[in-house]
C-alpha positions as CSV (number, residue, x, y, z in Angstrom):
1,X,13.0,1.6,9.0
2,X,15.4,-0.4,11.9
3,X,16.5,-3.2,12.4
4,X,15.9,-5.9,15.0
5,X,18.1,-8.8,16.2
6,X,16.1,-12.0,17.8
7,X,17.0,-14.0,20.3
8,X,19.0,-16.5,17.9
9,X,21.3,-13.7,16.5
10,X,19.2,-13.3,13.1
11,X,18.6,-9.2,12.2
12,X,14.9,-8.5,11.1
13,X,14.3,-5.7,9.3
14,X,11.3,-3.3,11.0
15,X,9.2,-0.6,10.6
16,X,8.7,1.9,13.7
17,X,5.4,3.6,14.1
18,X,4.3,5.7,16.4
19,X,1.0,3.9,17.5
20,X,-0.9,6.6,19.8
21,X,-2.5,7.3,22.4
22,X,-5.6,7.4,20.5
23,X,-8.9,9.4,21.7
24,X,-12.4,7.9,21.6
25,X,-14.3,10.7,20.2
26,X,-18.4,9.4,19.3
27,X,-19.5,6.2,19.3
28,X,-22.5,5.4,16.7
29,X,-25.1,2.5,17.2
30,X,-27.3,0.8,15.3
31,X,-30.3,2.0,16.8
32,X,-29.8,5.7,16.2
33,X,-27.4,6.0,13.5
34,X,-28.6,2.8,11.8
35,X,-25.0,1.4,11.7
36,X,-22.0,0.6,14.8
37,X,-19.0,2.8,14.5
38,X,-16.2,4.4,16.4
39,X,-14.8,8.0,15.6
40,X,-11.3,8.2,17.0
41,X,-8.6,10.8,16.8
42,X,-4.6,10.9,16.8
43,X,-2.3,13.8,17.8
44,X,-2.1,17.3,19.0
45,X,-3.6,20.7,16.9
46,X,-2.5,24.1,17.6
47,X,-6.1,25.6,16.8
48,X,-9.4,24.2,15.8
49,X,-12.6,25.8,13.9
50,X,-15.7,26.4,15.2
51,X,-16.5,22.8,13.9
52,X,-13.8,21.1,15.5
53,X,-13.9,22.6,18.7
54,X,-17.9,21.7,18.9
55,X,-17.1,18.0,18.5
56,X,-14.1,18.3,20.7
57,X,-15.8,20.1,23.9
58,X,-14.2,18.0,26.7
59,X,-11.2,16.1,24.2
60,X,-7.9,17.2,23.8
61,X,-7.5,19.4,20.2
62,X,-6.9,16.1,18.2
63,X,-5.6,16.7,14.5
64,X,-6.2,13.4,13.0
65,X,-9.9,12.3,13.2
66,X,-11.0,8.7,11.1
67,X,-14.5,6.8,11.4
68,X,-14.0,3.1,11.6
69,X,-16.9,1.1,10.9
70,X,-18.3,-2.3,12.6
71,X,-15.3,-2.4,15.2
72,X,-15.8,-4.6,18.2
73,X,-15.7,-3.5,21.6
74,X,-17.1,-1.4,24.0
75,X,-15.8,2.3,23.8
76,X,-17.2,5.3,25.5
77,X,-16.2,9.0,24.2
78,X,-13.0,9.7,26.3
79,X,-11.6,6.4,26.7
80,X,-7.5,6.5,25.4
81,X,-5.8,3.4,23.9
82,X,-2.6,3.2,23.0
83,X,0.2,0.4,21.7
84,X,-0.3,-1.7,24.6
85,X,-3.3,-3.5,22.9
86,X,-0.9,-5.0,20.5
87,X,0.8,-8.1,21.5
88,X,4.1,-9.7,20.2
89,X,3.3,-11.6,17.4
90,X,-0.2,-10.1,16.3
91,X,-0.7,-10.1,12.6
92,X,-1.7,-6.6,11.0
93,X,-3.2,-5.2,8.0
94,X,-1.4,-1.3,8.1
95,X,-3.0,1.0,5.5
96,X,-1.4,4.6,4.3
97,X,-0.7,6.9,1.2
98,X,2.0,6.1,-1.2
99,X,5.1,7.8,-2.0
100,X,4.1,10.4,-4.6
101,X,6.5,10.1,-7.6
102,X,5.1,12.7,-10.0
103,X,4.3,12.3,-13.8
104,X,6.1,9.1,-14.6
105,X,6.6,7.3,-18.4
106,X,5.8,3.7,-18.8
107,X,8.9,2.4,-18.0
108,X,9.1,2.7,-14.3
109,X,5.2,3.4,-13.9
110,X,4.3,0.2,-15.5
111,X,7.5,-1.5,-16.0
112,X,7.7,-1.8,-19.9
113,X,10.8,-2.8,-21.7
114,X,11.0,0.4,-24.5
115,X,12.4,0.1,-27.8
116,X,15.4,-1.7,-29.1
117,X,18.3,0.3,-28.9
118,X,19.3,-0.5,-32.2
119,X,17.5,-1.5,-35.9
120,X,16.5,2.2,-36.8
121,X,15.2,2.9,-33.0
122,X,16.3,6.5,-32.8
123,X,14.9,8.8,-29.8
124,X,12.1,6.1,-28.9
125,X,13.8,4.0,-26.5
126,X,11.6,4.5,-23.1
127,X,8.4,5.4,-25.4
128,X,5.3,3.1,-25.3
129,X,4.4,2.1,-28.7
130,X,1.3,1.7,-29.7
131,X,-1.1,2.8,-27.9
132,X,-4.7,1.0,-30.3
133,X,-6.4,0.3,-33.0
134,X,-8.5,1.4,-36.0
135,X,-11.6,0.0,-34.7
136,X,-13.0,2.2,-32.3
137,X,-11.6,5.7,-32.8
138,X,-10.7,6.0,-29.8
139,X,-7.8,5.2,-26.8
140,X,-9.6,2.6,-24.5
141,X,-10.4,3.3,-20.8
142,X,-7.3,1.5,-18.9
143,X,-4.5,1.8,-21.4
144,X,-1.3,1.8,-19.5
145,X,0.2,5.4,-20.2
146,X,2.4,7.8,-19.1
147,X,1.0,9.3,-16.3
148,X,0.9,9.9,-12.2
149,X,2.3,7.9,-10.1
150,X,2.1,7.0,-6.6
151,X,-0.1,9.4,-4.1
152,X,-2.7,6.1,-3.4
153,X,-4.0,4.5,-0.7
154,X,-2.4,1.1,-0.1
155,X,-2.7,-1.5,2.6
156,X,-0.4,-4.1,3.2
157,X,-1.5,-7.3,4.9
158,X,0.3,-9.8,7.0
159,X,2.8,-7.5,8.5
160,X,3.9,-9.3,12.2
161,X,4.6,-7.5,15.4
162,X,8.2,-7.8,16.3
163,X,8.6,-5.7,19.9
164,X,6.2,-3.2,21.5
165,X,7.4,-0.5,23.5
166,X,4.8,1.0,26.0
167,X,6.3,3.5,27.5
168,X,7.3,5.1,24.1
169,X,4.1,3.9,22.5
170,X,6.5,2.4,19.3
171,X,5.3,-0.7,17.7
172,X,8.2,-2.6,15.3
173,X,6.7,-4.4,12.4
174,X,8.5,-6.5,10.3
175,X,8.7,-5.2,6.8
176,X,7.2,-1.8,4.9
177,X,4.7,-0.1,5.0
178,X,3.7,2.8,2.6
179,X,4.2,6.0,2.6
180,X,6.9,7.8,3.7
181,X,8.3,9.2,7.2
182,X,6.0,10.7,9.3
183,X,2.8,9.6,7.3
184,X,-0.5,8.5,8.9
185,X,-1.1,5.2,9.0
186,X,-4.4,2.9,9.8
187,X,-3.4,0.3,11.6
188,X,-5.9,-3.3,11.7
189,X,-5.4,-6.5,13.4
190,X,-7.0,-9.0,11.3
């Protein structure tokens, strides 16, 4: 994360992303494949299977590859897009993988409050309680628990474009997005 200063003095805070060039890899229509889609991939692989380097005859060896359904446009296998189909101001739905935590209790994964600290509350301060009932036998499906945390898809919507850099291919967006640095991102205009 940056920070941006507007034209009236006021600081922003932004997110940097490195937003291609992106390869057109297949194109899928409704008449063939019984549903429109685009394949596109993102950066540079050192080597590719036997698979990879099938698909990618003519293409640059592209590491990131992602299927995105019912996009409009017309794309042909080859064509390269990068940040400059973003504009100042766009609005943007950016999707990517949380932070991974590890095994968290249900303080921070769920935000409970614990046990008193006092009135015979020994050792049990960030426990969880009770966890059911008699009736059925058995913990629900659901329960808030210890457990996993972070690791998950997320998309965050209504993030604005602040500046677009061309020649860089950087896009600044104001706020955060998830995951942390250097993490793959899916980035919609909606």
């Amino acid at each position: 994360m940056s920070r941006f200063f507007n034209e009236d003095g006021t600081v922003v805070p932004v997110t940097l992303i490195e937003a291609g060039p992106a390869t057109v890899i297949e194109t899928k229509n409704k008449e063939k494949h019984g549903y429109e889609s685009v394949k596109i991939g993102f950066g540079i692989k050192k080597k590719l299977n036997k698979a990879e380097a099938g698909q990618l005859k003519d293409l640059p060896k592209l590491r990131h590859i992602k299927e995105f359904k019912k996009v409009a446009g017309d794309f042909k296998r080859g064509d390269n897009f990068d940040v400059s189909v973003f504009n100042i101001g766009d609005i943007l739905k950016i999707s990517g993988i949380t932070k991974g935590k590890g095994f968290q209790g249900v303080v921070k994964r769920h935000g409970f409050h614990g046990m008193p600290a006092s009135h015979g509350h020994h050792h049990v301060l960030r426990h969880g309680g009770s966890i059911g009932q008699r009736f059925p036998q058995h913990t629900l499906k659901g329960m808030r628990m210890a457990g996993r945390m972070g690791g998950e898809r997320l998309s965050v919507r209504g993030l604005k474009v602040v500046f677009v850099d061309k020649e860089t291919n950087t896009l600044a967006v104001k706020g955060a997005v998830p995951g942390r640095k250097n993490t793959l991102l899916e980035i919609v205009k909606i």
